[in-house]
Steps between C-alpha positions, in 0.01 A plus 500: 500500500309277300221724394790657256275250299170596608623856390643393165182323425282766598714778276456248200121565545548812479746530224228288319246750524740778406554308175159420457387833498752620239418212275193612493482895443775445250368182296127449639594150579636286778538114567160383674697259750667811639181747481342181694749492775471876571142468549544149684717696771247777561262266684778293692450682876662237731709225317699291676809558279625749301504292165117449581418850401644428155318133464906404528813654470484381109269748367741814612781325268461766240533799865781292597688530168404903503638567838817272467594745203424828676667339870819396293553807306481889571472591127177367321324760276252230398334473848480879499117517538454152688736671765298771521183342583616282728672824721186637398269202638705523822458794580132489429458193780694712748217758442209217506674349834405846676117511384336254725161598338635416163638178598185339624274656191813277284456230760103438426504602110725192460307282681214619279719446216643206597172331507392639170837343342363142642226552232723663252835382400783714703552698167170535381456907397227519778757385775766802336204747427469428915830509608572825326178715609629343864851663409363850375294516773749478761878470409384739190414785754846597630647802413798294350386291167721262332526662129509156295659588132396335202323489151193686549305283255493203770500751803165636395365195533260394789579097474936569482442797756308320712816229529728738528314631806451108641895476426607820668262344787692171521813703497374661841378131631863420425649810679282450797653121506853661478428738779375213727807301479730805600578606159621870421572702233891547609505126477489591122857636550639351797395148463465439176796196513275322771164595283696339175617182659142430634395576157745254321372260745176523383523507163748166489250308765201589246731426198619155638100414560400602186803282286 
């Protein structure tokens, strides 16, 4: 099957956000060409590729690397909290996939937002300050709530919660993606040498472009 690519791609993204989200709560910072690519993939609704929800395969290097570690090896106490969002984030889109009402309230909001980033640049704090009052107001009213652990000096603030929200968001977009193309969460265990060759594919085509 060649969408063991299109899976290992979409994963990435969602590794990525995982990451993101941790780099935040626990430093208040994270690279802007990532935070960028997060929000870039929440207004992508029907791209012709799967790399064209990512603006290219490239910008998920940094996912790619994450989820080659965690595919290749069952022991990794550094990716203890990335792990967890990311089963977290999955299990939030199954949720979301069942709310039809919810889905088409996300569905407009981005369009809204997606039209106010055309003004804005994609991470201007209006675009995040959106995306996140988008998130509370629907993925943020399930019973289940992803607990996101961190220094509380940068958690209790708007402009780092506010990406943290956006992140968590593009985390879902990501899921959603994975979903489509047949992933599962048992793939996690039962697949993972198919999911790590796709990824090593990746990550040497973008390499060999890049050198």
């Amino acid at each position: 099957m060649n969408n063991w690519r299109d899976q290992a791609l979409a994963l990435a993204g969602i590794f990525q956000s995982a990451t993101l989200v941790e780099r935040l709560a626990k430093t208040g910072t994270a690279p802007q060409a990532q935070l960028e690519t997060g929000v870039y993939s929440l207004f992508q609704i029907n791209p012709d590729r799967t790399e064209d929800i990512f603006a290219g395969a490239k910008h998920l290097l940094p996912g790619l690397k994450v989820s080659k570690q965690i595919l290749q090896s069952r022991q990794h106490p550094e990716y203890t909290d990335c792990l967890r969002y990311t089963l977290s984030v999955l299990y939030l889109q199954r949720q979301l996939s069942k709310k039809k009402d919810l889905l088409s309230v996300i569905g407009s909001r981005l369009e809204k937002a997606k039209g106010q980033a055309e003004h804005f640049s994609l991470t201007h704090e209006n675009i995040f300050s959106n995306l996140a009052s988008t998130y509370s107001d629907t993925l943020g009213t399930f019973r289940f709530r992803i607990q996101v652990l961190g220094d509380f000096n940068y958690l209790q603030q708007q402009r780092i919660a506010n990406q943290i929200r956006s992140m968590l968001f593009a985390g879902v977009r990501s899921a959603t993606l994975w979903r489509q193309l047949g992933g599962r969460r048992l793939h996690l265990l039962f697949q993972r040498k198919k999911l790590l060759r796709a990824t090593d594919e990746w990550i040497a085509h973008i390499e060999s472009i890049e050198h």
